[in-house]
C-alpha positions as CSV (number, residue, x, y, z in Angstrom):
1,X,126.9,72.7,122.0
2,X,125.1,69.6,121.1
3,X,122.0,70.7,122.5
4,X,122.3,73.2,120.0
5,X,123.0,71.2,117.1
6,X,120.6,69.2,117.9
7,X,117.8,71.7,117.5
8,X,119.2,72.9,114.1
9,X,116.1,73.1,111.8
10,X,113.0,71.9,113.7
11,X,111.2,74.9,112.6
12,X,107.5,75.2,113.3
13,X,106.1,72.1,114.4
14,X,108.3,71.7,117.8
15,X,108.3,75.8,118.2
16,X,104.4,75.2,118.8
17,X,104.6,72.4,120.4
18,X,107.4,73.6,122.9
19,X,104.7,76.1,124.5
20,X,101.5,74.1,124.2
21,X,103.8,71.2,126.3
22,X,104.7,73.9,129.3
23,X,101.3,75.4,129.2
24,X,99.1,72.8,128.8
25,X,101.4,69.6,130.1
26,X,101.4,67.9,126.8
27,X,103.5,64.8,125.5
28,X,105.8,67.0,123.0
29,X,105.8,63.8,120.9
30,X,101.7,63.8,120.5
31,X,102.7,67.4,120.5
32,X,104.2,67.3,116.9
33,X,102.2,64.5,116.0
34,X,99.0,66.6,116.4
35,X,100.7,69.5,114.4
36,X,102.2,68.0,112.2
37,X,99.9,68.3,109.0
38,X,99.2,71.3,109.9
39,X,102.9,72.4,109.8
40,X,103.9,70.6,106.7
41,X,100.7,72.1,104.9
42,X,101.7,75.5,105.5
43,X,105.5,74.8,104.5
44,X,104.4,73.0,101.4
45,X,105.7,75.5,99.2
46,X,109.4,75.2,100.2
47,X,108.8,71.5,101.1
48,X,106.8,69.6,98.3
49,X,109.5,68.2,96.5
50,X,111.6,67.0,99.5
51,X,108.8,65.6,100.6
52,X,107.5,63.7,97.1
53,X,111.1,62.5,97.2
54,X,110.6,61.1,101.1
55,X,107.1,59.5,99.9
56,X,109.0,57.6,96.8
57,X,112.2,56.1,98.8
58,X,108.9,55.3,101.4
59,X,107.2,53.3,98.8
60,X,104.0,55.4,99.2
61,X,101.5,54.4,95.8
62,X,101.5,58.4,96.0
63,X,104.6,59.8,95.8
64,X,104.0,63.4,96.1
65,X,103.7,65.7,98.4
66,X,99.8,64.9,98.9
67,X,100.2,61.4,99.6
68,X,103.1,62.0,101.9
69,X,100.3,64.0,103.7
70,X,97.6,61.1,103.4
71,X,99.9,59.1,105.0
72,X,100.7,61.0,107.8
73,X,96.9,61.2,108.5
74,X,96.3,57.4,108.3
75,X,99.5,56.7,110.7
76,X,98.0,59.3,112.9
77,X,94.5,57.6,112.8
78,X,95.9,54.5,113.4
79,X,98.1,55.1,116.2
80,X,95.1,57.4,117.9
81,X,96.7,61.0,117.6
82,X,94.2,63.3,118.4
83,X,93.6,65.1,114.7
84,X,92.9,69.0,116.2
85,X,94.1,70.7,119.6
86,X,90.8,71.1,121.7
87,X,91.2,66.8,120.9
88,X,94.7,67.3,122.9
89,X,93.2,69.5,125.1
90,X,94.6,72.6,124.2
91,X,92.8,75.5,125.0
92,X,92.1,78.1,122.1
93,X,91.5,81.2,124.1
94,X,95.3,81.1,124.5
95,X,96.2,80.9,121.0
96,X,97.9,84.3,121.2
97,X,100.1,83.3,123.9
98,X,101.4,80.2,122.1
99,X,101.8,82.0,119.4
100,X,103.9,84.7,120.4
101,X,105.9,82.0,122.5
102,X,106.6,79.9,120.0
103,X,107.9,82.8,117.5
104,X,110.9,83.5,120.2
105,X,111.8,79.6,120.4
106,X,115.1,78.9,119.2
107,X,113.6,76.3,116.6
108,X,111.0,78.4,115.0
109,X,114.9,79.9,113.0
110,X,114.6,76.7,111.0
111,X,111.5,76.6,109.8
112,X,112.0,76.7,105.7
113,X,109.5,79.5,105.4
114,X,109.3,82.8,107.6
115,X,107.6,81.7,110.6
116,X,106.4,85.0,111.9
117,X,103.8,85.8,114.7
118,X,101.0,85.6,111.6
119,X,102.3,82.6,110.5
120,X,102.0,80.9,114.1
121,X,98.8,82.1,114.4
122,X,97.6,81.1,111.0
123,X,98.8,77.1,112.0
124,X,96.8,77.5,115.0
125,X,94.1,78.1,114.2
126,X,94.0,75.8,111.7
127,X,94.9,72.9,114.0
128,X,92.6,73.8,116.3
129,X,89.6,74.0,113.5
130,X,90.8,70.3,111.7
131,X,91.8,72.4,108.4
132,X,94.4,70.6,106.6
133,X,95.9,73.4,103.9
């Protein structure tokens, strides 16, 4: 039961991550980290003003949405997470396969918008190419 709970609402960004880790032998917390951007770009629409309300308790000179996501980039740069997949060495050819895995993982249900097997794919590829939004 608290197994369960605990997986309550960590939509898209650990359903990816949960396949690339068994596939590929990744650290599910570089995992996210990698995705991350990527995953919050594509949820933006539901997100943005949870988020610009995150990046103004944070202090952020930003406090939108946008600098929320500047942030996340320059912590990630800092702290040397790799900024696309190939970086994590994730292999692209298998894009489908993550993606249709990480559509049937229990935490793909709480992602605020419909994440679907387009949807997976569409995050993909965009982590994998470095494009942000």
């Amino acid at each position: 039961m608290g197994a369960t709970a605990f997986q309550k609402g960590l939509g898209g960004m650990h359903a990816l991550a949960h396949p690339i880790g068994a596939l590929f032998d990744s650290h599910h917390g570089m995992t996210n980290a990698t995705l991350m951007p990527y995953v919050l770009a594509f949820n933006q629409s539901a997100i943005e003003q949870r988020i610009a309300r995150l990046a103004a308790y944070m202090g952020l000179p930003d406090a939108s949405f946008e600098g929320f996501l500047q942030f996340v980039l320059r912590l990630r740069a800092l702290v040397g997470v790799p900024h696309t997949l190939g970086e994590l060495g994730v292999d692209a050819t298998r894009s489908d396969e993550i993606a249709e895995m990480a559509v049937q993982d229990p935490s793909a249900g709480g992602n605020p918008i419909r994440f679907d097997l387009s949807a997976a794919k569409q995050i993909l590829a965009k982590a994998f190419a470095g494009v942000i939004g």
